[in-house]
C-alpha positions, 0 to 999 in steps of 0.5 A: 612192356610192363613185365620186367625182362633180364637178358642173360648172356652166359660167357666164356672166352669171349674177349672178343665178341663180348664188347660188341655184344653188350655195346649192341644192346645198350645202345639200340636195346637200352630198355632191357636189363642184362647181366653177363655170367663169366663163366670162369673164363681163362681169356680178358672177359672179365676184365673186359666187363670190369674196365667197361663196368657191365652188369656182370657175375663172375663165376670163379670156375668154369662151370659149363652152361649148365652152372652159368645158367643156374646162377643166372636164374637165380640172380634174375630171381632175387631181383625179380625179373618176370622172363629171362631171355638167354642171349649167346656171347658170341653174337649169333643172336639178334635182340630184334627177335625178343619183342617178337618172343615175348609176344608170343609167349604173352598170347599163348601162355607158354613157359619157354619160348625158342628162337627158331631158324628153322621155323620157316626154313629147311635146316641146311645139309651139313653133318652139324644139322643131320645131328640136329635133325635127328635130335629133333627126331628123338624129342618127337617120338619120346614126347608122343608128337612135340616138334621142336624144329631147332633144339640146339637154339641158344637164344630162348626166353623163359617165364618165371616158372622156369626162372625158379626151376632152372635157378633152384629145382633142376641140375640141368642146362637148357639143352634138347634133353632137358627140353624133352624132359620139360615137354614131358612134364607139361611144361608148354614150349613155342618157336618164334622164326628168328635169323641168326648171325655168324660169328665174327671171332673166336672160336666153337667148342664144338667143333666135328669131334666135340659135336659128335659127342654132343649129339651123341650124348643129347641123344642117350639121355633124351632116350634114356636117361631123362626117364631116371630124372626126378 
C-alpha cells in the first residue's frame, strides 16, 4: 500500500478491551499506524496507553465521538495521512477487512467506505436492529434512493477529503444523520461485507433506554434537522 493509512480508535472506558485491541494490530497488522483517542476516560485507559507507550491523544474531557473523531482527523491531517480508518476500542471490529475497504475505495473512487454486516446478510429481529432498519429507511427516502444496508457500523474508512472535513469543516460525529447529510451533498459512500466480534468486556452505552433515544434522535435529525445544517 502506498497511500498512508492511520487507524483511529476512539476510546472511552475501555480498560479492558483496549490492550487486547492495540496488542492485536500491532502484532498481526504491524504496517498500519494508529493513535487511540481517550476520550476523557474515567476508568485506566489512559494509564493503559501511557504504561504500554501506545500512540495515544488524550482528551482531557469526555467529549462524545463526535469531539474524539475531530481530533482524530485533524491529528491524521497534520501528519499526512492519505485515509483513516475508524476502528471501535472494544474489539468488535476485525482489521482483516481493511485491505478489502481500501480496495474498494481505490476502485470506486469513493469518500467513505463502510464495514457492512449486513451487506450479504439479513439484519437479525431484535428491537436494537428494528431502529437500524428504520434508520436506514429514512436515509433512503430523504436521499432520493441511497441504501446504506448498516448505518450504525463504527468501522468506516474515510479518504482525505473527508480527513478535512470531519477534522475542521463539520461539527458532527460520523453518525446516520451525518451520513444522509454527506449523501446529500455528493459525497459518494460504498459498504464492503465485514463480520464483526461480540464484545468480550465492559459494557454498551447504549443499552434499551439509551438506544431508543438514540434512534429517536438519529431519526429527527435525518429528517429535519440536517436540512438546517450549512
Amino acid at each position: 500500500m502506498n497511500l498512508k493509512l492511520l487507524i483511529l480508535i476512539p476510546a472511552y472506558n475501555e480498560a479492558e478491551n483496549i490492550e487486547r485491541v492495540v496488542t492485536h494490530l500491532t502484532e498481526n497488522y504491524p504496517q498500519y499506524d494508529y493513535v487511540v483517542i481517550n476520550d476523557g476516560s474515567t476508568d485506566a485507559t489512559r494509564k493503559i496507553c501511557a504504561r504500554n507507550q501506545y500512540h495515544f491523544l488524550d482528551l482531557p474531557l469526555n467529549l462524545g465521538l463526535s469531539g474524539a473523531i475531530k481530533g482524530g482527523m485533524r491529528y491524521a491531517n497534520y501528519y499526512g495521512y492519505d485515509y483513516v480508518l475508524q476502528l471501535d476500542g472494544d474489539g468488535q471490529h476485525d482489521p482483516r477487512y481493511i485491505e478489502d475497504m481500501v480496495r474498494e475505495m481505490e476502485k470506486t473512487n469513493c469518500d467513505i467506505v463502510i464495514g457492512s454486516r449486513f451487506k450479504e446478510e439479513n439484519k437479525p429481529f431484535s428491537s436494537r436492529m428494528i431502529g437500524s432498519q428504520i434508520l436506514t429507511a429514512a436515509i433512503w427516502v430523504t436521499t432520493r434512493g441511497s441504501y446504506i444496508s448498516d448505518v450504525t457500523s463504527g468501522m468506516r474508512l474515510f479518504n482525505k477529503k473527508m480527513i478535512k472535513r470531519f477534522g475542521y469543516d463539520m461539527h458532527y460525529g460520523p453518525e446516520p444523520d451525518t451520513l444522509a447529510y454527506l449523501l446529500n451533498c455528493g459525497i459518494q459512500i460504498r459498504e464492503v461485507p465485514v463480520q464483526m466480534h461480540e464484545r468480550i468486556a465492559g459494557t454498551s452505552y447504549l443499552d434499551f433506554k439509551n438506544s431508543v433515544w438514540y434512534m429517536m434522535k438519529m431519526l429527527f435529525s435525518i429528517l429535519l434537522f440536517q436540512w438546517f445544517r450549512k
